[in-house]
ROVO-176404 format. One record per residue: residue in three letters; y negated, z negated, x negated of N, C-alpha, C in turn. Coordinates in pm, whole numbers, plus 50000, padded with zeros to 5 digits. Example, Ala and Ser with C-alpha at 12.3 -4.5 7.8 and 13.67 -1.06 7.14 Angstrom:
# ROVO-176404
+-----+-------+-------+-------+-------+-------+-------+-------+-------+-------+
|   r |  n.yy |  n.zz |  n.xx | ca.yy | ca.zz | ca.xx |  c.yy |  c.zz |  c.xx |
+-----+-------+-------+-------+-------+-------+-------+-------+-------+-------+
| ala | 50569 | 49220 | 48681 | 50450 | 49220 | 48770 | 50330 | 49220 | 48680 |
| ser | 50225 | 49292 | 48715 | 50106 | 49286 | 48633 | 49997 | 49213 | 48710 |
+-----+-------+-------+-------+-------+-------+-------+-------+-------+-------+
# end
This chain:
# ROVO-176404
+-----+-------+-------+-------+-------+-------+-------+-------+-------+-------+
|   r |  n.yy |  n.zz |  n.xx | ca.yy | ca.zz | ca.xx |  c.yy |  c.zz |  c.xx |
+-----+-------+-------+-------+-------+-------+-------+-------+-------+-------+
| unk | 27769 | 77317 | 36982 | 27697 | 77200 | 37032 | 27665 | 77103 | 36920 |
| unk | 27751 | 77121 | 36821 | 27760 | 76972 | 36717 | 27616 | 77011 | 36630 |
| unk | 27652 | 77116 | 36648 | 27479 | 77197 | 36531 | 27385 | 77165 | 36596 |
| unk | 27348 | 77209 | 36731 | 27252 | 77135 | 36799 | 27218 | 77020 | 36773 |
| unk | 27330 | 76933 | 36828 | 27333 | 76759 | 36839 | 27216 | 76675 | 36682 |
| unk | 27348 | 76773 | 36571 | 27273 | 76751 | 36426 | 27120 | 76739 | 36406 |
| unk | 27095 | 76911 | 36466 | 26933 | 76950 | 36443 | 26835 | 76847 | 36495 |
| unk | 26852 | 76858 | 36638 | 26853 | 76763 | 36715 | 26762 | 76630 | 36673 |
| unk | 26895 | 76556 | 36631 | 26882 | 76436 | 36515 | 26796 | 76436 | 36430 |
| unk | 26822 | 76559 | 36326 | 26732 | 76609 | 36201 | 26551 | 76551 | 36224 |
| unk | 26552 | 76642 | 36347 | 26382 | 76628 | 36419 | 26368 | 76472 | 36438 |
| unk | 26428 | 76437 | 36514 | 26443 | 76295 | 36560 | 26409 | 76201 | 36442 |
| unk | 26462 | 76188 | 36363 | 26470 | 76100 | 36239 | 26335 | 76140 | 36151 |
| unk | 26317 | 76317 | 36137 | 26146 | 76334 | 36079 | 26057 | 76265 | 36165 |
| unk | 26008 | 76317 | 36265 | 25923 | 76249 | 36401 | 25887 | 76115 | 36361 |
| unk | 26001 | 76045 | 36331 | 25976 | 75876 | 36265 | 25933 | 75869 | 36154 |
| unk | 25954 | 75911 | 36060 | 25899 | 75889 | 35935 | 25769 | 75905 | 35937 |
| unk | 25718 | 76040 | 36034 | 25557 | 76018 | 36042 | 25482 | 75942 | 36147 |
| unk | 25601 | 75858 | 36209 | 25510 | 75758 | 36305 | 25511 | 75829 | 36431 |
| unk | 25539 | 75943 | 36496 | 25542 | 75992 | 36599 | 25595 | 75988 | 36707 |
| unk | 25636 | 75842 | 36746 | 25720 | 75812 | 36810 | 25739 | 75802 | 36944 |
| unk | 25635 | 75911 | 37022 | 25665 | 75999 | 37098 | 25747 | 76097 | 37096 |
| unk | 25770 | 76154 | 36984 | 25823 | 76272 | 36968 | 25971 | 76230 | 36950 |
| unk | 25984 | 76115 | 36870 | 26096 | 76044 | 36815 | 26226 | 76033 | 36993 |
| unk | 26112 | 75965 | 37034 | 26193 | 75905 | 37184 | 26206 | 76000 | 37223 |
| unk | 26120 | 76150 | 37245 | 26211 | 76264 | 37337 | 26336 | 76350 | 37291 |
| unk | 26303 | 76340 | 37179 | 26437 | 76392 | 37085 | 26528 | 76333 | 37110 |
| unk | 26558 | 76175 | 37110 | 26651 | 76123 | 37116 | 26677 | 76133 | 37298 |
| unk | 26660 | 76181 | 37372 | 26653 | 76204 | 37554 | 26759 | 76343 | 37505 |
| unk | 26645 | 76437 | 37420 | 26769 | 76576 | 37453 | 26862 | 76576 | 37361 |
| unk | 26872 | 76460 | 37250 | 27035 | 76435 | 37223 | 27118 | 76408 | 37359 |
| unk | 27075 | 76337 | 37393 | 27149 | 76273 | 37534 | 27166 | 76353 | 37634 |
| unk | 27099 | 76455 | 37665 | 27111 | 76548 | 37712 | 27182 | 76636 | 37710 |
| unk | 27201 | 76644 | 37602 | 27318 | 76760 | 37558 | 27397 | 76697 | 37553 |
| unk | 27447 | 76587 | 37494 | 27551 | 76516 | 37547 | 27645 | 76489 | 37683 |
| unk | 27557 | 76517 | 37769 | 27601 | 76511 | 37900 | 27597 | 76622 | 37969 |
| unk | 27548 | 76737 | 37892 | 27537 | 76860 | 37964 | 27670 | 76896 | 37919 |
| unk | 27694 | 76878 | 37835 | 27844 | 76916 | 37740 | 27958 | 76855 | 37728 |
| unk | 27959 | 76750 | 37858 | 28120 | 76667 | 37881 | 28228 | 76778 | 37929 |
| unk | 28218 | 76890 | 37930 | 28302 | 76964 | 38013 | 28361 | 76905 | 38187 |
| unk | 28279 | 76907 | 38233 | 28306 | 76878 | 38368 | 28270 | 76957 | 38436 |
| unk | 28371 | 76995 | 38544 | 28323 | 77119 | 38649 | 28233 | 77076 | 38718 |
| unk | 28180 | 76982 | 38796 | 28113 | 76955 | 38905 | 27990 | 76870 | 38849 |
| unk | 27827 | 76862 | 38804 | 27749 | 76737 | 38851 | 27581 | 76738 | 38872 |
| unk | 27539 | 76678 | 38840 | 27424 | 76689 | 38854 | 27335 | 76610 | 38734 |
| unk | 27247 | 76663 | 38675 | 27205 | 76621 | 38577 | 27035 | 76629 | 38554 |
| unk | 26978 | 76525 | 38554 | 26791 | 76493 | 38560 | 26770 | 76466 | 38415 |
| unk | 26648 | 76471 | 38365 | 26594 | 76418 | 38280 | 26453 | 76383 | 38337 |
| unk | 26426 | 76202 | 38286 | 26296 | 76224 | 38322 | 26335 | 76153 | 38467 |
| unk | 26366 | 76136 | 38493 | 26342 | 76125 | 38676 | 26261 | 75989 | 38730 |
| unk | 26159 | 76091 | 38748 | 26033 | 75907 | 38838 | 26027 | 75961 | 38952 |
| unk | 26061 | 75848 | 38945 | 26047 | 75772 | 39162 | 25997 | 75652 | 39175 |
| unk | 25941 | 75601 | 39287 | 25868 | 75485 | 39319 | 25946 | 75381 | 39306 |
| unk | 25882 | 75223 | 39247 | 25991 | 75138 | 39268 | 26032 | 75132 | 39445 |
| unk | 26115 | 75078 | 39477 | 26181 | 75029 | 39593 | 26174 | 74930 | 39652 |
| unk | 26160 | 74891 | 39775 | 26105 | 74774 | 39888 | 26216 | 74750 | 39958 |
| unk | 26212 | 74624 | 39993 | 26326 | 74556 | 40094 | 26289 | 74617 | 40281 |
| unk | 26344 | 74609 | 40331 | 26280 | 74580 | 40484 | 26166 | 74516 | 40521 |
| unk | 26088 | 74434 | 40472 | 25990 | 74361 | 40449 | 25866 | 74420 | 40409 |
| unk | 25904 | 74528 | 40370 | 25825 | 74587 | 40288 | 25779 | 74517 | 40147 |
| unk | 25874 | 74430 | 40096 | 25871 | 74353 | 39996 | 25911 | 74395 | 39848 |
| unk | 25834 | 74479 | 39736 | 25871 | 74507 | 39636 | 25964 | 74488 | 39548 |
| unk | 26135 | 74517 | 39518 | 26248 | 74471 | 39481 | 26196 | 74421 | 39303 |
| unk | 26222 | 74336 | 39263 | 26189 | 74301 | 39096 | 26183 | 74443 | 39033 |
| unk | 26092 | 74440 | 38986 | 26059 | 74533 | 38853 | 26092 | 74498 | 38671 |
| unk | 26031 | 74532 | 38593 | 26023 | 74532 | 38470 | 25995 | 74377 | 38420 |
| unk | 26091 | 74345 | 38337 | 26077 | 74182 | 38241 | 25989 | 74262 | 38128 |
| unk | 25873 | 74190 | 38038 | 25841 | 74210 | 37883 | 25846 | 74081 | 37859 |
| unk | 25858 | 74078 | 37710 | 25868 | 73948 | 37631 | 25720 | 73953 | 37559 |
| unk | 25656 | 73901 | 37604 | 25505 | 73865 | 37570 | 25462 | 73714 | 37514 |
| unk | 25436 | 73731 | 37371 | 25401 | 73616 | 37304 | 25472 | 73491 | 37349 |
| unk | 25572 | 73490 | 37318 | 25686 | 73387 | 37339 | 25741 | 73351 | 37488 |
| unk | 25695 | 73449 | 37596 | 25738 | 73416 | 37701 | 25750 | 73572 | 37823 |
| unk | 25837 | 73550 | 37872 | 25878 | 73651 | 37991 | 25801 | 73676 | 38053 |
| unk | 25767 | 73814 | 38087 | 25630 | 73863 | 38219 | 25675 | 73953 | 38311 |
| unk | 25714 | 73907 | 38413 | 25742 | 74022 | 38522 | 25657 | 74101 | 38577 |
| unk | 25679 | 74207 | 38542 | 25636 | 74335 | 38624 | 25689 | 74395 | 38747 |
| unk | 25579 | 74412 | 38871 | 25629 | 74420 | 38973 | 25520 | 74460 | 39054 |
| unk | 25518 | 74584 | 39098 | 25396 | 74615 | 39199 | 25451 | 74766 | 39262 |
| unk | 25411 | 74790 | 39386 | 25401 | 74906 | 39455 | 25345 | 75055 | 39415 |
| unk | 25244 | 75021 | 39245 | 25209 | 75128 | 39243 | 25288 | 75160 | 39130 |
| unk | 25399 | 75093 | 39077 | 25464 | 75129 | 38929 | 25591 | 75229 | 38978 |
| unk | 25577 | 75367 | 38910 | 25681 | 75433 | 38951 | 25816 | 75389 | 38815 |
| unk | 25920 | 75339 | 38863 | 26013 | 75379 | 38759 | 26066 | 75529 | 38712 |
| unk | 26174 | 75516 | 38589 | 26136 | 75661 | 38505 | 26311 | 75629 | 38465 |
| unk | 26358 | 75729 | 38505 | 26552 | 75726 | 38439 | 26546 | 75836 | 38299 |
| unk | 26594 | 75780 | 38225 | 26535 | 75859 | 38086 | 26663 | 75996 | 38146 |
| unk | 26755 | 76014 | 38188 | 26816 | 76061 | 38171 | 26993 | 76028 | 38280 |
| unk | 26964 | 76078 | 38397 | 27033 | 76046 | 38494 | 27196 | 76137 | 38512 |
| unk | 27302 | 76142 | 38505 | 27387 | 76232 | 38517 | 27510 | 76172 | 38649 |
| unk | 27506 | 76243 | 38778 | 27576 | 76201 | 38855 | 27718 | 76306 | 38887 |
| unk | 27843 | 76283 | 38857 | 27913 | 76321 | 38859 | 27999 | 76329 | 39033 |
| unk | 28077 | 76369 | 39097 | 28185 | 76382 | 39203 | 28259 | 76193 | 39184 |
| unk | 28237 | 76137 | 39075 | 28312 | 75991 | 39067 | 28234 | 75900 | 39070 |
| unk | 28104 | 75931 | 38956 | 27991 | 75779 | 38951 | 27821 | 75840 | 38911 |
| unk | 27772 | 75721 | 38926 | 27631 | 75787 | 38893 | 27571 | 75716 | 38793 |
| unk | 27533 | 75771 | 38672 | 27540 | 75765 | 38559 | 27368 | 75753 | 38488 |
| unk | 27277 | 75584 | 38543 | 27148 | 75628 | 38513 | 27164 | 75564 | 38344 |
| unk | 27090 | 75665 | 38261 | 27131 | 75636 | 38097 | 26927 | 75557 | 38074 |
| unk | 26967 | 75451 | 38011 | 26849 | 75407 | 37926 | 26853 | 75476 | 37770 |
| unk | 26743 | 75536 | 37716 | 26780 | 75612 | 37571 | 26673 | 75559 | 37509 |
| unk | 26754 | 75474 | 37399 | 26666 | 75397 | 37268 | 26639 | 75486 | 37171 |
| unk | 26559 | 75519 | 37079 | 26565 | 75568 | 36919 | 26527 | 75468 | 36820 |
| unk | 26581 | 75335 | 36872 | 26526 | 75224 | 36714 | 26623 | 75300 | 36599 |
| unk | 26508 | 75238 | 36522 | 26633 | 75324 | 36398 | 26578 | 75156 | 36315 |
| unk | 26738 | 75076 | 36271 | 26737 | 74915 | 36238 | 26847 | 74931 | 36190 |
| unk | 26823 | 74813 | 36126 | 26946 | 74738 | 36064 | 27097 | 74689 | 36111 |
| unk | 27016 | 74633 | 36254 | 27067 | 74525 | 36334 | 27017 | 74574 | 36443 |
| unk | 27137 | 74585 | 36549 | 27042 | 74541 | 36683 | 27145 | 74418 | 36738 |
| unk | 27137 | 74326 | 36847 | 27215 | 74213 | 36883 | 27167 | 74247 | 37003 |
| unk | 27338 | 74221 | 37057 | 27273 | 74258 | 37239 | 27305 | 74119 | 37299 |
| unk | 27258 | 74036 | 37325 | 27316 | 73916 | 37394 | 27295 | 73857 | 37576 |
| unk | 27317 | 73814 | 37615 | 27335 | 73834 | 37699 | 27217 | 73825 | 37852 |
| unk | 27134 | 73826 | 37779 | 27014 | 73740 | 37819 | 26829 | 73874 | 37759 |
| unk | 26905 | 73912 | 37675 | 26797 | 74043 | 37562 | 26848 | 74069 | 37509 |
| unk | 26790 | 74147 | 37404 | 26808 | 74222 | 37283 | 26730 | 74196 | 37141 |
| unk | 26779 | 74157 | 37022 | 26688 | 74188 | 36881 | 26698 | 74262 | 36827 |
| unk | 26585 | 74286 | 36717 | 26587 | 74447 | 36682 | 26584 | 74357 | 36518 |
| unk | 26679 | 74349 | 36472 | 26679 | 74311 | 36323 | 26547 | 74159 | 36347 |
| unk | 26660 | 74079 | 36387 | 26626 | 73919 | 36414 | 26509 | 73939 | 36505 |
| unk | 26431 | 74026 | 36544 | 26327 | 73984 | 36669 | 26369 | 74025 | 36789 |
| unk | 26306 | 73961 | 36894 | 26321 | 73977 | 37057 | 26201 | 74126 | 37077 |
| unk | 26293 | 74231 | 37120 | 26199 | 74295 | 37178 | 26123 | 74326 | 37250 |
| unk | 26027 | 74403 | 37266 | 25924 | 74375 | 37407 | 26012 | 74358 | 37572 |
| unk | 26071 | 74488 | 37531 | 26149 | 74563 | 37643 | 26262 | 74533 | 37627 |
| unk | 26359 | 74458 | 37686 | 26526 | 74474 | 37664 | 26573 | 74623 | 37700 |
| unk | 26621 | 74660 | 37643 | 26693 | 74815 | 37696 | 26797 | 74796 | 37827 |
| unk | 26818 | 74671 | 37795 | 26969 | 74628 | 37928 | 26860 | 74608 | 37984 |
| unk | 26780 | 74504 | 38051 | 26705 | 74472 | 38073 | 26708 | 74570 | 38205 |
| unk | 26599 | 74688 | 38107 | 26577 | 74822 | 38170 | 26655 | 74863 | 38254 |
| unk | 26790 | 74936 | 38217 | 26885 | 74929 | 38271 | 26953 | 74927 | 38404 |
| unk | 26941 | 74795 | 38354 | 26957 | 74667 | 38525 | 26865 | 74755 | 38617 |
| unk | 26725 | 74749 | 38620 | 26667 | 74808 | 38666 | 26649 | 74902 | 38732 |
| unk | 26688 | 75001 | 38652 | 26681 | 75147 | 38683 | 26832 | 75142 | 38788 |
| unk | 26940 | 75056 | 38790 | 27019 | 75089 | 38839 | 27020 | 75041 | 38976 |
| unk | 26898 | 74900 | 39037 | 26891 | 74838 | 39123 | 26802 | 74901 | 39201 |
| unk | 26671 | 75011 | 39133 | 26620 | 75042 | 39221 | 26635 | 75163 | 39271 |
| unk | 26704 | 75286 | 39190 | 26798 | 75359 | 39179 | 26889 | 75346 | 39320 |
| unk | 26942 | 75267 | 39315 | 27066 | 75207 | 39470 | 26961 | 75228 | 39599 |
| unk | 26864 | 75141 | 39595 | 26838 | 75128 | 39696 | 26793 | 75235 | 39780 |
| unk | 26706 | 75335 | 39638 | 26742 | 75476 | 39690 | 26810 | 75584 | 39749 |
| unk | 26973 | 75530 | 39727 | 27034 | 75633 | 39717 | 27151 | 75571 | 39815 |
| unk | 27145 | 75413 | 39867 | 27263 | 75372 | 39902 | 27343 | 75452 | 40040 |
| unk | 27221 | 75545 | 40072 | 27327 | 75540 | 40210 | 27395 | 75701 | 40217 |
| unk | 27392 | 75765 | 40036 | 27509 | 75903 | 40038 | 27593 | 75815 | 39895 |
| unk | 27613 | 75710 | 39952 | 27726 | 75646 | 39827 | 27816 | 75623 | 39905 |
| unk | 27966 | 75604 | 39944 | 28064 | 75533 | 40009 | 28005 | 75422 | 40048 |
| unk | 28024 | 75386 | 40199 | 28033 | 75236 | 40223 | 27900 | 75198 | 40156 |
| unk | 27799 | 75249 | 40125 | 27676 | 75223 | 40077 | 27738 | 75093 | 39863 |
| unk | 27812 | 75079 | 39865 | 27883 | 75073 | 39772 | 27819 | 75065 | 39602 |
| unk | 27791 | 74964 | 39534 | 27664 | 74980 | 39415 | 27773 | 74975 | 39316 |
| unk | 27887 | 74980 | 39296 | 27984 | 75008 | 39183 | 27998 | 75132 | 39170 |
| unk | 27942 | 75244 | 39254 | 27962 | 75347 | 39232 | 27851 | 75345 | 39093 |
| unk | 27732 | 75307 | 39098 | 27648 | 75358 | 38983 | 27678 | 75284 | 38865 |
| unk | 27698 | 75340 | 38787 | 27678 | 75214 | 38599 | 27591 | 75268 | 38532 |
| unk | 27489 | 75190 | 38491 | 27400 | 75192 | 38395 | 27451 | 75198 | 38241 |
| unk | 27378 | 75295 | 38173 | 27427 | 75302 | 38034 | 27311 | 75283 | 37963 |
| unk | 27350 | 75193 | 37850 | 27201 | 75241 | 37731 | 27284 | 75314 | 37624 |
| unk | 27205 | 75374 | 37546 | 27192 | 75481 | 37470 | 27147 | 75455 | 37333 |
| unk | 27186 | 75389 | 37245 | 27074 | 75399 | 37131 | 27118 | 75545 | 37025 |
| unk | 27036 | 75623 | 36971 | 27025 | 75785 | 36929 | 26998 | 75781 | 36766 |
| unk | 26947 | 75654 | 36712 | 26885 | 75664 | 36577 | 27004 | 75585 | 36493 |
| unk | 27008 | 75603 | 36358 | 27077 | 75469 | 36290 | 27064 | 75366 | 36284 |
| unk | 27157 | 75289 | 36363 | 27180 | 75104 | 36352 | 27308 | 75062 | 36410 |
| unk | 27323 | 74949 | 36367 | 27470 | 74841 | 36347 | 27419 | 74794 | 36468 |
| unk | 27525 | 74818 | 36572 | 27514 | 74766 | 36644 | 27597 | 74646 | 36723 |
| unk | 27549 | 74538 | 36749 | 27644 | 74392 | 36775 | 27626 | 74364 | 36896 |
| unk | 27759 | 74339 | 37001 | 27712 | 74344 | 37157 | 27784 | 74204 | 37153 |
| unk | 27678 | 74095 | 37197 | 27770 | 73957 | 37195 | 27776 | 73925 | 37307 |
| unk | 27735 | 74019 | 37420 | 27744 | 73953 | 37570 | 27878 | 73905 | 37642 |
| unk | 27882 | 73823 | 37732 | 27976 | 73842 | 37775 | 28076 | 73919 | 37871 |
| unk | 28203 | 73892 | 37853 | 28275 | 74054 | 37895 | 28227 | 74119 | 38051 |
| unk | 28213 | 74052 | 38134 | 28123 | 74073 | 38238 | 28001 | 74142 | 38244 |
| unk | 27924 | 74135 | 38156 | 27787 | 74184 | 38113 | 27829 | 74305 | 38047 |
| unk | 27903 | 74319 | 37932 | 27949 | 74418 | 37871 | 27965 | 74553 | 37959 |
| unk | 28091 | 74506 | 38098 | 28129 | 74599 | 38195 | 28057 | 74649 | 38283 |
| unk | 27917 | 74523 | 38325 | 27854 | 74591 | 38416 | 27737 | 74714 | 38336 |
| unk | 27713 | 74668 | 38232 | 27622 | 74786 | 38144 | 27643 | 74790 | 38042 |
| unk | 27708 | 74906 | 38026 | 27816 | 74979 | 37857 | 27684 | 74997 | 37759 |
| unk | 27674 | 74949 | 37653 | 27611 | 75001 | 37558 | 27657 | 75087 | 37421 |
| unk | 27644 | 75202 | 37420 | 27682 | 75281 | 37308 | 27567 | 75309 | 37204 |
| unk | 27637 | 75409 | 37141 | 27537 | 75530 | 37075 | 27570 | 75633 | 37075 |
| unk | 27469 | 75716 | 36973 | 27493 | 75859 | 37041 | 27649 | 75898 | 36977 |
| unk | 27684 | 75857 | 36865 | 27837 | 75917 | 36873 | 27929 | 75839 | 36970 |
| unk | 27932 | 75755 | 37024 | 28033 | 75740 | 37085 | 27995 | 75750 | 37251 |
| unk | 27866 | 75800 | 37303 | 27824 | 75846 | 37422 | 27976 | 75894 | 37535 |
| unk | 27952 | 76004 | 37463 | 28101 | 76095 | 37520 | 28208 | 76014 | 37580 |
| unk | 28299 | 75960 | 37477 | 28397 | 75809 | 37527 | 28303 | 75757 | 37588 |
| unk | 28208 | 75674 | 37604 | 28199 | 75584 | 37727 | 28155 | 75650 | 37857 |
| unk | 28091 | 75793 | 37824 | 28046 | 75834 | 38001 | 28225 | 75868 | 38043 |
| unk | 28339 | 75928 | 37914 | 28450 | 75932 | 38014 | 28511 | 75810 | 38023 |
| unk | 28513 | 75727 | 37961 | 28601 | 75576 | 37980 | 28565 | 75584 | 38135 |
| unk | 28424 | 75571 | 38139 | 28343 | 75478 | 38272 | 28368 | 75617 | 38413 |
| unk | 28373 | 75717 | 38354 | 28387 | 75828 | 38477 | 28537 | 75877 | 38567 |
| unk | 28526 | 75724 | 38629 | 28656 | 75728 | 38671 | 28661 | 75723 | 38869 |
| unk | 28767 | 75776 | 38919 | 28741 | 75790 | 39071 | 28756 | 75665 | 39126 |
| unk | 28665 | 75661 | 39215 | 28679 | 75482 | 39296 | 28728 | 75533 | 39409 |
| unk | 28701 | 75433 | 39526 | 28809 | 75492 | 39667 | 28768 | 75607 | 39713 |
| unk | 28692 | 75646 | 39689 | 28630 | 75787 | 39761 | 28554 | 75840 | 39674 |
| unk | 28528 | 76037 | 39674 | 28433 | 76094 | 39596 | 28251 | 76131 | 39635 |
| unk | 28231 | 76090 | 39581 | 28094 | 76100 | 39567 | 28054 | 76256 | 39640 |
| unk | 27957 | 76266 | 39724 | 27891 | 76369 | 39825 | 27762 | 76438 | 39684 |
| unk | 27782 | 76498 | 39644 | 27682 | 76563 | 39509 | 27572 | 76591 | 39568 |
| unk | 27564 | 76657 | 39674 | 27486 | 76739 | 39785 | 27409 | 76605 | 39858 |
| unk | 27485 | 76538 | 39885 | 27385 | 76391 | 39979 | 27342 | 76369 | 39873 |
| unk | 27392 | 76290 | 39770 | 27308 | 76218 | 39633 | 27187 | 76312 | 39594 |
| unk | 27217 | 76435 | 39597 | 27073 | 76526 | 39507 | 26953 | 76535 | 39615 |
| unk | 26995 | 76525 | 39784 | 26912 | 76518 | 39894 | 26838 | 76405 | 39888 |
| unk | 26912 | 76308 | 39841 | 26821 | 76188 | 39839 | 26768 | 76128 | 39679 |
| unk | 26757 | 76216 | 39614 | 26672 | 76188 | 39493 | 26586 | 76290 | 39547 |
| unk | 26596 | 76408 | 39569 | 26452 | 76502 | 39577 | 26370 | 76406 | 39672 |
| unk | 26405 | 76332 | 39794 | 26319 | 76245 | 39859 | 26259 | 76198 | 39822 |
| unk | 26298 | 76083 | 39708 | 26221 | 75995 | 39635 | 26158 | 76042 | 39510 |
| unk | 26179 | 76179 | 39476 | 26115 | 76192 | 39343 | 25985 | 76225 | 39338 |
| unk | 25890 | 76146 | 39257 | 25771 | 76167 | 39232 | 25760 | 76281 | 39115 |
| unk | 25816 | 76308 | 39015 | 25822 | 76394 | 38906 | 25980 | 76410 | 38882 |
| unk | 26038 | 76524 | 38821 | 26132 | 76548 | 38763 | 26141 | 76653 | 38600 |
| unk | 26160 | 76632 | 38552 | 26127 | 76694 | 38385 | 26211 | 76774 | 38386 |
| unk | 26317 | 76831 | 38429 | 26404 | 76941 | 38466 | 26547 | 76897 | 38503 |
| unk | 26605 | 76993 | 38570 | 26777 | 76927 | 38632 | 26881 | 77033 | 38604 |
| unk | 26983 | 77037 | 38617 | 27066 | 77116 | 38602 | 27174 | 77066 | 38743 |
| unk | 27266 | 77160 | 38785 | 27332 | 77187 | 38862 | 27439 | 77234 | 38829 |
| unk | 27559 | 77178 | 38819 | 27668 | 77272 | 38818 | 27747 | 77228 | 38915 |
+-----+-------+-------+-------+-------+-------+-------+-------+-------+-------+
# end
């Protein structure tokens, strides 16, 4: 796996040098991928890719979407026709695991509690940000094969895959509700965080109710 992981990388890090940073960001998905295909766990379920529609209240009222930081000020994104996209989803028998996957490759990144800088600037996109996101609309999807309909079952992870120093100044609250790693220390935090809550997770309800909502899926695995 580690040869993989390497190669992997190898591509990842060329891809950038020529600006391809399409190519850059999917590389850094099937690092992550393999990462999570390769926790040794008997039981889970594993997406890449996974778009589904954002999510509506009873109201039929569109739940918040996407923040950008646009020329010195915040822009919410929010409409019925924006599908969200889980770079990389892994739901285990304990928690459900939607991963945000960065490839900045910086100096600096600063996670604070509020955004993110990428070597002293505010980025477009917070990756937490994201995150949050993916994990709120994610729920609403999925709340009723979770325990007790229950939103601690899911934690959001970001991912950053490329080289950078990374500084998390949030506070400890923020920290817990969305772990930020990288790709070497991925592993420790999906097991830190993959722990049993009062009851186990239905694999079979959870995968019934993502095929519902999925508009596209980029491939899954099953074990």
């Amino acid at each position: 796996m580690a040869q993989n992981i390497n190669s992997l990388l190898k591509g990842m890090r060329e891809a950038g040098k020529l600006r391809n940073y399409k190519e850059k960001g999917d590389l850094g998905e099937e690092v992550v991928w393999e990462l999570c295909k390769n926790l040794g766990l008997p039981n889970f379920l594993l997406y890449h890719s996974y778009k589904y529609p954002y999510q509506s209240n009873r109201d039929n009222v569109v739940y918040t979407g996407n923040v950008k930081y646009e020329n010195g000020r915040f822009v919410e994104y929010t409409s019925k026709s924006i599908d969200d996209e889980i770079d990389v989803l892994l739901v285990t028998p304990y928690r459900v695991f939607p991963i945000e996957v960065k490839s900045y490759r910086a100096k600096r990144i600063d996670a604070y509690d509020h955004w993110v800088n990428k070597d002293g600037d505010p980025v477009d996109k917070s990756p937490i940000a994201q995150a949050e996101k993916h994990a709120r609309h994610l729920y609403h999807a999925i709340h009723m094969a979770l325990p007790d309909g229950d939103s601690s079952y899911i934690i959001p992870i970001v991912c950053f895959t490329d080289k950078c120093a990374l500084y998390d100044e949030r506070a400890p609250q923020f920290k817990d509700y969305i772990p930020v790693c990288i790709a070497n220390t991925l592993r420790k935090t999906l097991l830190q965080y993959n722990k049993p809550g009062n009851y186990l997770l239905s694999l079979s309800a959870i995968q019934d109710k993502l095929k519902e909502h999925a508009v596209s899926i980029k491939r899954k695995l099953t074990k």
